[in-house]
N, C-alpha and C positions, 0 to 999 in steps of 0.2 A: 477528521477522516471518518467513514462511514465504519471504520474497525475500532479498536478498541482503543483507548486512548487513555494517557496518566495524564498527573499534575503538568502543568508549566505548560507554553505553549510552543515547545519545539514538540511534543509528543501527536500534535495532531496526525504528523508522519514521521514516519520513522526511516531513519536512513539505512543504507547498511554499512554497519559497523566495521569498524577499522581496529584492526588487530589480531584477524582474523590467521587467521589473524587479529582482530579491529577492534570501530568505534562509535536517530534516524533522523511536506509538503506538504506535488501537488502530485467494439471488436463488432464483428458483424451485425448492424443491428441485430436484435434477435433473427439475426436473417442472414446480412450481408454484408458485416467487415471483412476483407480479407489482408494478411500483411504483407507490405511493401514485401519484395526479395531482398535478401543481405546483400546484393550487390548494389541495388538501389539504395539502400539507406546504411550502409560503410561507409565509414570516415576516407574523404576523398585527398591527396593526397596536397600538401600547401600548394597554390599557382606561385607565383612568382610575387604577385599582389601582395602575398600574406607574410607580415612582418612577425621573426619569431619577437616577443617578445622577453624572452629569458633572462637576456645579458643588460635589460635597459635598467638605466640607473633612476630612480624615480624623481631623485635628487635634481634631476635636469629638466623636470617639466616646472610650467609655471605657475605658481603658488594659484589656488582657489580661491572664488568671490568669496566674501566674510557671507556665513551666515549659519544660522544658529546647530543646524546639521552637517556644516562642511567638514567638520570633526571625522565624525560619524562615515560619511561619506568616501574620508579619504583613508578610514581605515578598512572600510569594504572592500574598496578598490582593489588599495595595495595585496591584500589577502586572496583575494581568485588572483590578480597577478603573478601572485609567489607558489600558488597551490594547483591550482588548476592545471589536470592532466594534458591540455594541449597547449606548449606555451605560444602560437599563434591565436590559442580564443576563438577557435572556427572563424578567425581571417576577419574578426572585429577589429576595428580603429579604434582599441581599449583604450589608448589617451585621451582621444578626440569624447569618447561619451563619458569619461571622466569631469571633460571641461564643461560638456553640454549639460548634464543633468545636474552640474554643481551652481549653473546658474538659473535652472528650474529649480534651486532651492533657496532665491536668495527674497526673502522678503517672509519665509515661510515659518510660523512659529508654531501652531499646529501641529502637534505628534506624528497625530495618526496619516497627515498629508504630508508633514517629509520623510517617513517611514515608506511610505507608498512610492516617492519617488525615486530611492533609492530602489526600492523591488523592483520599480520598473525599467533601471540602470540593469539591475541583474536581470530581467526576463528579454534584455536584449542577444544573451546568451541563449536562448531558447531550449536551455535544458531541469528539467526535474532535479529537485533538490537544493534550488538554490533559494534561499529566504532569511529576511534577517528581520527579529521580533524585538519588539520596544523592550527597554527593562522592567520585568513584574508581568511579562505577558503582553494583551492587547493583542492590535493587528487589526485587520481590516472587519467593518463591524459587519461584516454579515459570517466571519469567520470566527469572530472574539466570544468564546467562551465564559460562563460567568463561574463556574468551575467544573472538577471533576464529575459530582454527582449527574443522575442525568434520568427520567423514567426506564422504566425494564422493556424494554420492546426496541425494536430496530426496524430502521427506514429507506428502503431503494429505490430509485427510479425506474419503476417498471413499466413499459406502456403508456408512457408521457406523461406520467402523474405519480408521487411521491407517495410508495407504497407499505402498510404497514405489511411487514415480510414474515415479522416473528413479535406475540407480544406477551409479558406477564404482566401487563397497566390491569389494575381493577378501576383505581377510581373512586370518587366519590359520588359519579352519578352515570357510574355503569363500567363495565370492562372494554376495552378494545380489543378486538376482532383483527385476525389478519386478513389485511384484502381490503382492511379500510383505508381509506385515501386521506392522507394527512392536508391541509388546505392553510390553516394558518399556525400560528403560536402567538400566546401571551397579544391575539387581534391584529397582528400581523402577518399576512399573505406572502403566498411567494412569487405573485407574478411578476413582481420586477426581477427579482432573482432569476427565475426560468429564463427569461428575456435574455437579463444579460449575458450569462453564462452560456446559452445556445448560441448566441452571434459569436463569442469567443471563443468556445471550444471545436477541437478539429477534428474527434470521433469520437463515437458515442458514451466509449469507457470512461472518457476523460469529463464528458456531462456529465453521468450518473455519477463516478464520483465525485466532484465541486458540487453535484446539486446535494449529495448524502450527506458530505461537510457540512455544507449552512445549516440541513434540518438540524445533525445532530449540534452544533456548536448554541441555535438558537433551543433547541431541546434542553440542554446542559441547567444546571442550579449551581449555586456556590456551593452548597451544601445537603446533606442527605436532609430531607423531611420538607423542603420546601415542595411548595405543588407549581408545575405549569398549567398555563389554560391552553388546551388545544382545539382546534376545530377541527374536524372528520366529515370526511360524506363514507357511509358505512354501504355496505355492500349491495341494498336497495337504491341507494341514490340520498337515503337519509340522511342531511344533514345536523349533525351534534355538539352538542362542549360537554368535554371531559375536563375533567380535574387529576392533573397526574401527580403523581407525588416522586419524588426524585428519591437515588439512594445509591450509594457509592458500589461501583462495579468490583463485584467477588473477583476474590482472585489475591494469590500470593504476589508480596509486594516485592518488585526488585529496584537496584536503581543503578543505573549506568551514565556514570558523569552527570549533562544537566539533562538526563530523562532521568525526573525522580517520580520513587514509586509507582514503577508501572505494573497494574494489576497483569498477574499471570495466569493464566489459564490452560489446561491440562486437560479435555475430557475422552473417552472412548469408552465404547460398547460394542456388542453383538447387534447386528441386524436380526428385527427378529426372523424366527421362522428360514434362515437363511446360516453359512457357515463365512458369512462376508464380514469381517470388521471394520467397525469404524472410527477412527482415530483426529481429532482437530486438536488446534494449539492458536492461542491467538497472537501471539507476536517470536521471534525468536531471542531469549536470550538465553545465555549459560547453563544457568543454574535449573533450564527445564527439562535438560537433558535426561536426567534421572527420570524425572514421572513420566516424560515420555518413554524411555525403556521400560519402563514398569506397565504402561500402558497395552506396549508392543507385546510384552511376556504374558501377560493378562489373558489380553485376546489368542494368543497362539494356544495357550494351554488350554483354553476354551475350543477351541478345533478349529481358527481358524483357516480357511483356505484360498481367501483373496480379501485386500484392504481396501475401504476408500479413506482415502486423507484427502482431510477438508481444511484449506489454507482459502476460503473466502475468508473478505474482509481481514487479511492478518496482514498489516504493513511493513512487513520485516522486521528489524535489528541487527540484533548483532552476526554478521558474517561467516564466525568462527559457528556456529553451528549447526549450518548445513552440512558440515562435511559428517559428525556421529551421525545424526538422523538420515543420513543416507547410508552411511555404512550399514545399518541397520536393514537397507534393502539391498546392499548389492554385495553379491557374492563373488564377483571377481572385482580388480583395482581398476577405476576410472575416473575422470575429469568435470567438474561440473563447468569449466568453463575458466575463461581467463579476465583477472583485471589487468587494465594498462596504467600503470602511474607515471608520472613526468618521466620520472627517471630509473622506474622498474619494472618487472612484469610479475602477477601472484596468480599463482595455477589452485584453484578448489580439490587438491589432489586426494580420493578418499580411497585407503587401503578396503582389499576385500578381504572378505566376512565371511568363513567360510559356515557359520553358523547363522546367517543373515537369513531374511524371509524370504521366499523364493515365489511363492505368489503372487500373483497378478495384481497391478497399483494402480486404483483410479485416482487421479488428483484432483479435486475443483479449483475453480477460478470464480472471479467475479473483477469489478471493478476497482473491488479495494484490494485484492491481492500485487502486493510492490514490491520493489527492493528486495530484499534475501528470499522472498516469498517465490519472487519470478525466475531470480538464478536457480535457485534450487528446482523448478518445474521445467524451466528449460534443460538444464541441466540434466534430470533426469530423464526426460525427453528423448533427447539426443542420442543418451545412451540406449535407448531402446527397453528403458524401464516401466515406463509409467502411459499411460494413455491421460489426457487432457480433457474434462467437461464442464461444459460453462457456460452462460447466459450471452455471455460476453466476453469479450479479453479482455486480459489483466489491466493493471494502470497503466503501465509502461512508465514507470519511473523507475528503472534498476540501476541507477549510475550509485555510486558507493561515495558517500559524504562523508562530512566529518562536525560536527559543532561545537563551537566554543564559543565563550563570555570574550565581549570587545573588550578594551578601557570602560568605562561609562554605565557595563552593564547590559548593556543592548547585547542578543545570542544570532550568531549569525551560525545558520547552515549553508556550507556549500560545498560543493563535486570537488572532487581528488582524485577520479580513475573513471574509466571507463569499460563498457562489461562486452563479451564476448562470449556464447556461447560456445561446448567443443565443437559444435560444424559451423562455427562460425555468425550466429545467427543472433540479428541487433532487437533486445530486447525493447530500448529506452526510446519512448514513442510510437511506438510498435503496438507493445504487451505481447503476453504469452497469446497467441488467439486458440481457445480449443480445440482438438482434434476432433471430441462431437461437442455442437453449438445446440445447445435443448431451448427448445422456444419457451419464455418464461414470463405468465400472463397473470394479469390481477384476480383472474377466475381460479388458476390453481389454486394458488393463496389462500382464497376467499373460504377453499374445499379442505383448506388446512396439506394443502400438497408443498411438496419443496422439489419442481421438476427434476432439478439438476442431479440431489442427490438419489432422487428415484429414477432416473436414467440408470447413473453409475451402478448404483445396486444392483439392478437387474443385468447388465452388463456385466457384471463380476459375477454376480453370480451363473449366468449362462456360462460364462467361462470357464468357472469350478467347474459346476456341473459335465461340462466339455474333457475336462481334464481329467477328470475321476475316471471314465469310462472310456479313456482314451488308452491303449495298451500299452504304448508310447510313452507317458505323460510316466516322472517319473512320483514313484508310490502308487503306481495304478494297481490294483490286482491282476492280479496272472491271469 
């Protein structure tokens, strides 16, 4: 994933967490997504067609062709069968592709090709979240990282060409520049990638993130001090080779079941020249609560008078903590939204705050904003908290998973609920789309700009500005 990512290879996405309670894959061009209505893309209601599956007994289907993954295969099965929030399967003949893809795996002794064919038994479900990863990692090689470390700079697809966005690479034969156009790694290109991925993907969020996956997975090193070769065309049209050197991503380590050690990240500052703060986190779990309130107290006592929170790139986690960090904004009690599980329903219900911030909230988005990222935005949304800015919609992957080790080793992620904003509104395939959509160009870049968040800023800050002098507005002067 184009955010930030730990060890092991369920971390490239991160789900959200269950236990939240809980316990983490895979919008307008810069122009013109718009999303589906919630009436159009609402879970429609079984026909008559659609067998629940609940009460079948597994024991009565007919045993699977021998072959070296049917193991494997038939403990996938059984596990969305037993877990999966809708026990019809959106009105799939789960037996029937049970049998079919167990005999696309009979002759196959190749890891990597009967891993895939299982995936793609599960992407007959057509939903976010669901993936099952060989034992020790691996996965499909334009995705297969070689480990954690990885160069200091990060990569978007902006304007049909894979964009450096942000960099601290020096190099040994020269620094990268943002705005420069990344072309190959280690002499290999990504036109086959672009290809495939643009015939497969269904909007644009969901390119730019699978295309920000490959750069950063082939980006990736086993370890810190190794170098990648990369090739750039630089802001002239120059093309280059750099030599990057890898180094394990900052950040406190947390670990939640098998996401181990995921680097955490906590930053905020003053805008300058402005009374606007700015606040980002890059994934959600537990234990950042604190420096996140540390962060929030930081900037208020510094005068702040309107926030933007930056949740680009941050692929969720755990669940349970969208509810403090919005208490933290809202000063009466309200809903971020509801999960559906087979056989329950979990409201995000966040007491109010009567000492919470009461200024104006810009939120970013981008393509890697997922799962806890996007309930928490819609969420606050809804409530009439926060205004949305963004290049693009979010991932639209907000379905709430779960991951665990098979028999064998093998970690399979997949869906346990399903998300419901409070006005009802389907994030999952969707994504959050921005309230404002900032057109976001390889020129900005190239000028050291970051559209989105120089929108929001000045936005927040006309705002403050708005409200200071407003009679009305309360702490105005008299």
């Amino acid at each position: 994933m184009i955010p930030t990512r730990g060890r092991g290879p369920v971390a490239a996405v991160f789900a959200l967490a269950l236990g939240c309670g809980g316990a983490a894959p895979t919008p307008a061009p810069a122009g013109s997504e718009t999303a589906p209505t919630p009436e159009a893309k609402a879970a429609t209601p079984p026909s008559p067609a659609c067998i629940d599956y609940g009460t079948l007994d597994p024991s009565t289907l007919p045993p699977l062709p021998a072959s070296r993954y049917a193991d494997t295969l038939q403990q996938v099965w059984l596990r969305v069968l037993q877990k999966h929030y809708d026990p019809t399967l959106g009105c799939k003949d789960w037996p029937a592709l049970r049998l079919s893809y167990a005999q696309k795996l009979v002759g196959i002794e190749d890891a990597e090709r009967g891993y895939a064919i299982i995936n793609e038994m599960l992407g007959e479900l057509g939903q976010s979240h669901f993936r099952l990863f060989p034992p020790g990692g691996g996965g499909d090689e334009d995705e297969r990282r070689e480990g954690s470390a990885e160069p200091p700079l990060s990569v978007r697809w902006i304007d049909d060409r894979l964009v450096v966005v942000d960099s601290r690479a020096g190099g040994h034969l020269g620094k990268v520049e943002p705005g420069a156009t990344l072309l190959a790694v280690d002499d290999r290109d990504f036109d086959e990638a672009i290809a495939r991925l643009r015939a497969r993907a269904e909007r644009p969020s969901e390119l730019a993130f699978e295309l920000g996956r490959v750069a950063s997975a082939r980006l990736s090193c086993a370890r810190a001090g190794q170098a990648k070769k990369v090739k750039l065309a630089e802001a002239d049209g120059r093309q280059v080779i750099r030599m990057l050197q890898c180094a394990e991503p900052e950040g406190e380590r947390v670990t939640l079941g098998n996401l181990e050690n995921i680097p955490t990240r906590v930053n905020w500052r003053m805008m300058p020249g402005t009374t606007v703060g700015y606040l980002a986190f890059n994934v959600w779990m537990l234990p950042m609560v604190k420096r996140v309130e540390a962060g929030m107290a930081e900037l208020r006592n510094a005068g702040m008078t309107a926030l933007v929170l930056d949740l680009r790139g941050n692929p969720g986690g755990v669940g349970a903590m969208s509810v403090p960090v919005a208490r933290m904004l809202l000063s009466q009690p309200g809903s971020l939204g509801t999960l559906q599980f087979r056989d329950f329903k979990q409201e995000f219900n966040v007491e109010g705050n009567a000492l919470g911030f009461t200024g104006k909230v810009a939120l970013l988005v981008d393509e890697g904003t997922a799962s806890t990222s996007e309930i928490f935005a819609a969420g606050l949304r809804d409530l009439g908290r926060v205004t949305i800015f963004g290049g693009r919609a979010s991932a639209g992957a907000a379905l709430p998973s779960v991951i665990d080790e098979l028999p064998g080793g093998a970690i399979l992620q997949y869906v346990v609920g399903d998300y419901r904003s409070p006005k009802g509104t389907v994030v999952e395939g969707v994504g959050v789309v921005p309230d404002v959509l900032v057109p976001e160009t390889r020129e900005a870049f190239v000028g050291g700009h970051d559209p989105v968040l120089e929108a929001a800023v000045a936005a927040m800050r006309s705002d403050a500005t708005s409200a200071s002098t407003d009679p009305k507005a309360p702490g105005a002067p008299p």
